[in-house]
C-alpha positions in Angstrom: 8.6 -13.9 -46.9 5.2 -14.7 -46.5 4.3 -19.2 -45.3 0.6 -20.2 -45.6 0.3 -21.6 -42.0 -1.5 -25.9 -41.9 -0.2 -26.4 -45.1 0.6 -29.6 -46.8 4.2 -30.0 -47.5 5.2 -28.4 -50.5 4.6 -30.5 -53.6 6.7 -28.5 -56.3 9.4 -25.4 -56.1 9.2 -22.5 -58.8 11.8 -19.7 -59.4 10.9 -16.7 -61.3 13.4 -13.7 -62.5 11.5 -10.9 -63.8 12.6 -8.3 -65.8 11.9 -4.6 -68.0 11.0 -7.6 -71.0 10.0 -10.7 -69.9 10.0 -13.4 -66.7 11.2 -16.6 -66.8 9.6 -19.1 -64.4 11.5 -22.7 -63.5 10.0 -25.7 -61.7 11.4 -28.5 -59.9 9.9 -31.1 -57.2 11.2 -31.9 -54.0 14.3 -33.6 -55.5 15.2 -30.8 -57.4 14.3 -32.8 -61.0 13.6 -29.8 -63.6 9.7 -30.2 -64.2 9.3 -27.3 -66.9 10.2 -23.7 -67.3 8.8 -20.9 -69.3 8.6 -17.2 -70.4 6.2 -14.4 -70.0 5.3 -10.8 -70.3 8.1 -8.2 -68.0 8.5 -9.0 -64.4 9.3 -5.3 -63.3 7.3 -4.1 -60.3 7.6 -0.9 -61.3 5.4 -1.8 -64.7 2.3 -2.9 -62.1 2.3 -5.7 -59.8 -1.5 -6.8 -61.1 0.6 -7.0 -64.8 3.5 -8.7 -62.9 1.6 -11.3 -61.5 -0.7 -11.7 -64.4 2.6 -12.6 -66.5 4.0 -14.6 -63.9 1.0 -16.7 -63.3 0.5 -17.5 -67.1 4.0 -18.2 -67.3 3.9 -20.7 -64.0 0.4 -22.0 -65.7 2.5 -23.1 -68.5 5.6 -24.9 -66.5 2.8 -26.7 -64.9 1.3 -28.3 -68.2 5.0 -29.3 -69.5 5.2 -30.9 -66.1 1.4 -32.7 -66.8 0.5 -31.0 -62.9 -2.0 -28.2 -64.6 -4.4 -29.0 -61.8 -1.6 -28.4 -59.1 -3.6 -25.7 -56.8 -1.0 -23.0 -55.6 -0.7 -23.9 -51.7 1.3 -27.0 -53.0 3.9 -24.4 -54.1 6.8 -23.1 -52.5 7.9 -20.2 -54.7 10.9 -17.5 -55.1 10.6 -14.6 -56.9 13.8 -12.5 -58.3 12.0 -9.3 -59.6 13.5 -6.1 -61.0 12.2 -3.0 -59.4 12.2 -4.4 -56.1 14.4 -1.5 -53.7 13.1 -2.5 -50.3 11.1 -4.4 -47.5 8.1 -2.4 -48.6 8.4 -3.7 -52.3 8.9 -7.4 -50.9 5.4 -7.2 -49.1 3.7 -5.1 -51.6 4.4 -7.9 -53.8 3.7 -11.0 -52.1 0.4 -9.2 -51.1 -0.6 -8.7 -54.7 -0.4 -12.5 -55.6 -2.2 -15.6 -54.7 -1.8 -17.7 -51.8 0.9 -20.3 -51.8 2.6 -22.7 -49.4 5.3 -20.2 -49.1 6.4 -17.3 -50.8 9.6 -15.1 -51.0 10.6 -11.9 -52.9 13.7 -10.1 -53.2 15.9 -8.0 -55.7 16.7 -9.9 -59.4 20.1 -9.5 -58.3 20.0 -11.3 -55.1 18.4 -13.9 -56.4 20.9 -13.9 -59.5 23.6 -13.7 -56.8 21.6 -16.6 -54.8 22.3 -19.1 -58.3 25.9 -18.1 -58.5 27.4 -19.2 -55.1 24.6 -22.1 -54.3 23.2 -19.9 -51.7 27.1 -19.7 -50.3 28.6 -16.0 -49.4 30.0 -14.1 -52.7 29.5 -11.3 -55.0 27.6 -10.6 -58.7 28.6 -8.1 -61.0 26.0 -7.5 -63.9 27.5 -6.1 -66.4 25.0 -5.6 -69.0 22.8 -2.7 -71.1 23.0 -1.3 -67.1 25.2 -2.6 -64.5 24.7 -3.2 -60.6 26.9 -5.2 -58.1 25.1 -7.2 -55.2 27.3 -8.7 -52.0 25.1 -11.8 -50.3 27.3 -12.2 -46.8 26.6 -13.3 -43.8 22.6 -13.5 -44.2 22.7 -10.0 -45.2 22.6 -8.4 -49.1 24.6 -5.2 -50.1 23.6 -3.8 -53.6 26.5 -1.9 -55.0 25.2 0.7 -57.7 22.6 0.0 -60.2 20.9 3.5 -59.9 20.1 3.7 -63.8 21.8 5.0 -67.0 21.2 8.9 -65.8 23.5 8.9 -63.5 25.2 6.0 -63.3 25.4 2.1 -65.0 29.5 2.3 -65.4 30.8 -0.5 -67.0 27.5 -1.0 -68.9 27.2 -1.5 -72.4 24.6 1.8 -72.4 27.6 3.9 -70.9 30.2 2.6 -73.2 28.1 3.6 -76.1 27.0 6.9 -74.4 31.0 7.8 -74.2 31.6 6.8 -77.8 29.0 9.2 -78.8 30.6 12.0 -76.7 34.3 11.1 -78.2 33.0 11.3 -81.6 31.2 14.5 -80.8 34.6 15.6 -79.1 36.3 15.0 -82.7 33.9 16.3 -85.0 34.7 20.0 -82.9 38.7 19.5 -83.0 37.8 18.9 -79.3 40.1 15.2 -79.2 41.3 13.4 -81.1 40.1 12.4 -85.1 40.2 8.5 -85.4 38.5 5.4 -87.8 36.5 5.4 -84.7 35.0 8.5 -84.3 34.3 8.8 -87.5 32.8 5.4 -88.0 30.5 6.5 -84.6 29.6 9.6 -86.6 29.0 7.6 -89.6 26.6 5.1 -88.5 24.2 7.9 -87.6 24.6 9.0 -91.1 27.3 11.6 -90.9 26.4 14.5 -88.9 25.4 15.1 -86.0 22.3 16.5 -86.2 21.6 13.0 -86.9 22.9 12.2 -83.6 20.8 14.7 -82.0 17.6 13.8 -83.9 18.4 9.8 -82.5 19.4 11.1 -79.1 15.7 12.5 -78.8 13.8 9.2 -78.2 16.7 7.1 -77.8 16.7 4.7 -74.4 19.8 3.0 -72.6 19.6 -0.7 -74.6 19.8 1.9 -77.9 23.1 3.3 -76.5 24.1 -0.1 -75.6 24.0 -1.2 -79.4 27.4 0.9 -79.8 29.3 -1.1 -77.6 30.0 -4.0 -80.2 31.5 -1.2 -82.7 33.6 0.3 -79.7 35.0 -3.2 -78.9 35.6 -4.0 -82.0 37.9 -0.6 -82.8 39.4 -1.3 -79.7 40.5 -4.8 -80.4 42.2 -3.6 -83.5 44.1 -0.6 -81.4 42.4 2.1 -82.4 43.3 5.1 -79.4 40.1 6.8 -78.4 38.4 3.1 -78.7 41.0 1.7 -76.5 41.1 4.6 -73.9 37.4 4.6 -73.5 37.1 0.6 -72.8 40.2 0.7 -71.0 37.9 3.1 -68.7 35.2 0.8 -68.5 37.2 -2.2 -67.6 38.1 0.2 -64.4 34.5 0.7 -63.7 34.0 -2.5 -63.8 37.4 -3.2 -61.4 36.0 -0.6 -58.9 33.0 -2.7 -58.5 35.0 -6.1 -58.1 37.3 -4.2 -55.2 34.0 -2.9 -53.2 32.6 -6.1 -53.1 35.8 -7.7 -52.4 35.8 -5.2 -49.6 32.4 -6.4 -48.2 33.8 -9.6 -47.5 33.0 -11.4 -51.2 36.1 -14.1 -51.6 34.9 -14.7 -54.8 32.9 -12.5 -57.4 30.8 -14.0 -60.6 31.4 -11.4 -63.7 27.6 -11.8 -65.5 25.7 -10.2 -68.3 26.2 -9.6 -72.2 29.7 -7.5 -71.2 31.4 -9.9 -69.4 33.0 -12.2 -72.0 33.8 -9.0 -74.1 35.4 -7.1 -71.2 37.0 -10.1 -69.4 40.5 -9.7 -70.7 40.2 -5.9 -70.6 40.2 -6.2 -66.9 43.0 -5.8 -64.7 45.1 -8.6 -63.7 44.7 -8.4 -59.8 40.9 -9.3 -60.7 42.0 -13.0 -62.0 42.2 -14.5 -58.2 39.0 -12.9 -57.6 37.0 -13.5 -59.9 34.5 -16.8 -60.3 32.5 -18.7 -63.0 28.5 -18.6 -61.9 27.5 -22.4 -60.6 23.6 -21.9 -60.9 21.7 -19.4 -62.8 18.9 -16.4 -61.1 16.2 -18.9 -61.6 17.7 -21.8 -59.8 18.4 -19.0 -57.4 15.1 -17.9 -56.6 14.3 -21.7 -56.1 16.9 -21.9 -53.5 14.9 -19.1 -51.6 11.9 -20.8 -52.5 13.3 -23.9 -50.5 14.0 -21.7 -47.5 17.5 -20.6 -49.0 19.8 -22.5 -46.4 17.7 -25.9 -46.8 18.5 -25.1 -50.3 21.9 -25.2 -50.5 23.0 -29.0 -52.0 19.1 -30.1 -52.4 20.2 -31.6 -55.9 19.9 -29.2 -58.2 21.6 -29.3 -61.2 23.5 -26.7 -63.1 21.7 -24.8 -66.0 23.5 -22.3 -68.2 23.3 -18.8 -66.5 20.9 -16.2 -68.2 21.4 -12.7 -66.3 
């Protein structure tokens, strides 16, 4: 956390989440009152921080001319920034280092941030369960990231692994290894029916391209097929391990986000219903809550936007 000391009091507050694609940036005044929002180029630190902040900037630039303050200068900014890539205290000052000067400026983790939105700045837990997944506990002052260490070794629960395991089952079939099913064969199929083609694709393929099997696995595993079933049926305990840690860590309640949670929600185990939590503010409304000094956030007006992890 970085405050530019004799200072005018903050005139507008701006969130950012940045990402592997593309950061978002939100801005409110004082009251909270949404002043504009817009989208830029990835918000990954790990991409560049001179291409982080050049995205982030133009992105801000544009927020400012929806809300007809283009000539704002930056010391009349508080601002919170939620960016991927971001592992430790050394990350947090590399970045605020690498940007301009404003009235006050705070970094942290995308998750945090994410986790910030959820709870209003109150104790709880996130689960992202996405392409990747990662869990992050915000209690007592203190954040506890749960997983998240990439699709090589890890992601379970994620839409990349689910896809990754059809692949294997199908694999497993096609050599009298398991069992033959629509499903496997449909898996085997969509690569064109051999798999050579699968290892030709696997070649250049990245997690979000494993993650595009996870509608077709679903979808056989809705309609009952066996090896569909038992391998979402192994996610949703994944994804149940992660809800106990946190819940271990002292997270009351835990917010289930990404493009897997609706999908997976009713493949979960039933002990996770009293646990479990819809998000109240989204990871840019978070970062604005840290922007605001996180605990003078909490209750400063601002109003609930659709979540976008």
């Amino acid at each position: 956390m970085s405050v530019l000391p004799n200072t005018p009091k903050p005139l507008l507050f701006a969130g950012v989440d940045g990402g592997g694609t593309h950061c978002r940036v939100r801005l409110r005044d004082a009251s909270g009152r949404l002043l504009g929002q817009a989208e830029g180029g990835p918000g990954n630190i790990r991409l560049g921080l001179n291409l982080v902040w050049t995205n982030i900037l133009a992105a801000l630039d544009q927020a400012l001319s929806q809300a007809n303050q283009p000539s704002v200068s930056w010391d009349r900014i508080s601002i919170g920034l939620g960016l991927a890539g971001i592992a430790d205290a050394s990350d947090v000052e590399k970045t605020i280092k690498a940007g301009p000067r404003f009235a006050r400026i705070d970094a942290a983790t995308d998750a945090h941030t994410a986790c910030l939105g959820a709870f209003s700045g109150r104790d709880g837990g996130l689960l992202i369960a996405g392409t990747g997944s990662a869990a992050y506990a915000w209690v007592g002052g203190r954040g506890h990231p749960v997983g998240g260490w990439g699709f090589e070794v890890g992601d379970d629960g994620s839409a990349a692994s689910l896809g990754r395991e059809a692949i294997r089952a199908a694999l497993h079939a096609w050599d009298g290894l398991g069992p033959s099913t629509h499903f496997t064969r449909a898996v085997i199929a969509h690569f064109g029916g051999h798999p050579a083609d699968i290892v030709h694709w696997v070649t250049t393929a990245k997690p979000r391209d494993f993650g595009q099997l996870a509608p077709l696995t679903m979808l056989h595993a809705d309609e009952g097929d066996s090896v569909a079933v038992a391998l979402v049926e192994q996610s949703s305990q994944h994804l149940g391990r992660y809800i106990h840690r946190l819940n271990e860590l002292g997270c009351a309640k835990v917010c289930l986000v990404g493009g897997m949670a609706k999908p997976m929600a009713p493949w979960l185990a039933p002990w996770t219903a009293s646990i479990l939590a819809e998000p109240e503010l989204d990871a840019l409304d978070g970062a604005i809550l840290m922007a605001h000094g996180h605990e003078n956030g909490i209750g400063n007006g601002l109003t609930p936007l659709p979540v976008e992890v």
